[in-house]
Steps between C-alpha positions, in 0.01 A plus 500: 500500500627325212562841264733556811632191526607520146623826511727408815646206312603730212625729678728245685604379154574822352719581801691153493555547134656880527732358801593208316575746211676693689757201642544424137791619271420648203703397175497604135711454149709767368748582320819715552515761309825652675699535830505831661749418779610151691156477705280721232353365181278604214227323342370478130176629663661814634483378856788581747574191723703494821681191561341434877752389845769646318706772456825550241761820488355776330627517155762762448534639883603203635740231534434198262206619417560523151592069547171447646340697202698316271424187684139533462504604126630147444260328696210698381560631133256701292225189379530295795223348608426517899273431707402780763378404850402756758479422866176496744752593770647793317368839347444423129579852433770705639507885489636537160212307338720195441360187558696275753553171422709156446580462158550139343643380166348131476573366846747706633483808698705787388467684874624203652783463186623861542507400871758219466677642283614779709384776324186544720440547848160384700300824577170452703339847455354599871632137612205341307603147409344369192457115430863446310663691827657198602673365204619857408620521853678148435626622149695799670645286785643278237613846218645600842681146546622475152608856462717426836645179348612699179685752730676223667596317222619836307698611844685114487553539155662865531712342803635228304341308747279235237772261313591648133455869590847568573510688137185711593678628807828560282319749252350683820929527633 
């Protein structure tokens, strides 16, 4: 009765500790060794990492997506060290054999950065939210906000509506 005991209680154990491993993100050190595209880097170990939540134009076929490239070649250049979290909510994997993940240089996160910056949309593969979904979700709303305010400014400026543009909207007569 007690061998059983005993075995019940590890068993128990070994369960809660898988589950609980499961629930937890998994992060390492790297280093950069290159960027493929705006949401696609390279490791010095070889290993092809997916920038997770995210998506950026494709480089070359689409609009600014040579910006976000660029973009993410300055935030992330060949040396850098990172820090590479994957999500318990998300596939670690995707079908390319990338891993998916956040990247972070010290404390910030470069998902989120590319996010706010515009050059970066929020992309929840099969609607699968992963634990930064709301702050990249918040990020957008506020790219979306600023890139609005830019436009409006720009359009006032054209207009010679904002005081001292009246020699903008000359060289545009």
């Amino acid at each position: 009765m007690r061998a059983l005991a005993l075995a019940v209680l590890v068993a128990v154990a070994l369960a809660a500790f898988l589950w609980f491993r499961h629930d937890a993100s998994s992060s390492s050190s790297a280093v950069v060794a290159r960027v493929l595209d705006g949401d696609t880097i390279v490791l010095t170990s070889g290993e092809h990492v997916r920038l997770v939540q995210i998506d950026t134009p494709e480089k070359g076929t689409e609009c600014y997506g040579e910006a976000a490239s660029a973009l993410t070649r300055r935030l992330l250049p060949p040396g850098t060290r990172v820090h590479v979290e994957t999500d318990p909510r998300l596939d670690r994997v995707d079908r390319y054999g990338r891993k998916l993940a956040y990247v972070w240089t010290g404390d910030e996160d470069v998902n989120l950065r590319l996010v706010r910056a515009g050059a970066a949309g929020v992309w929840f593969f099969d609607g699968r939210r992963g634990r930064y979904s709301k702050a990249l979700l918040q990020a957008a709303e506020q790219a979306r906000a600023d890139r609005e305010q830019k436009y409006l400014e720009h359009s006032a400026l054209d207009e010679g509506v904002v005081e001292g543009s009246e020699h903008r909207r000359e060289l545009r007569e």
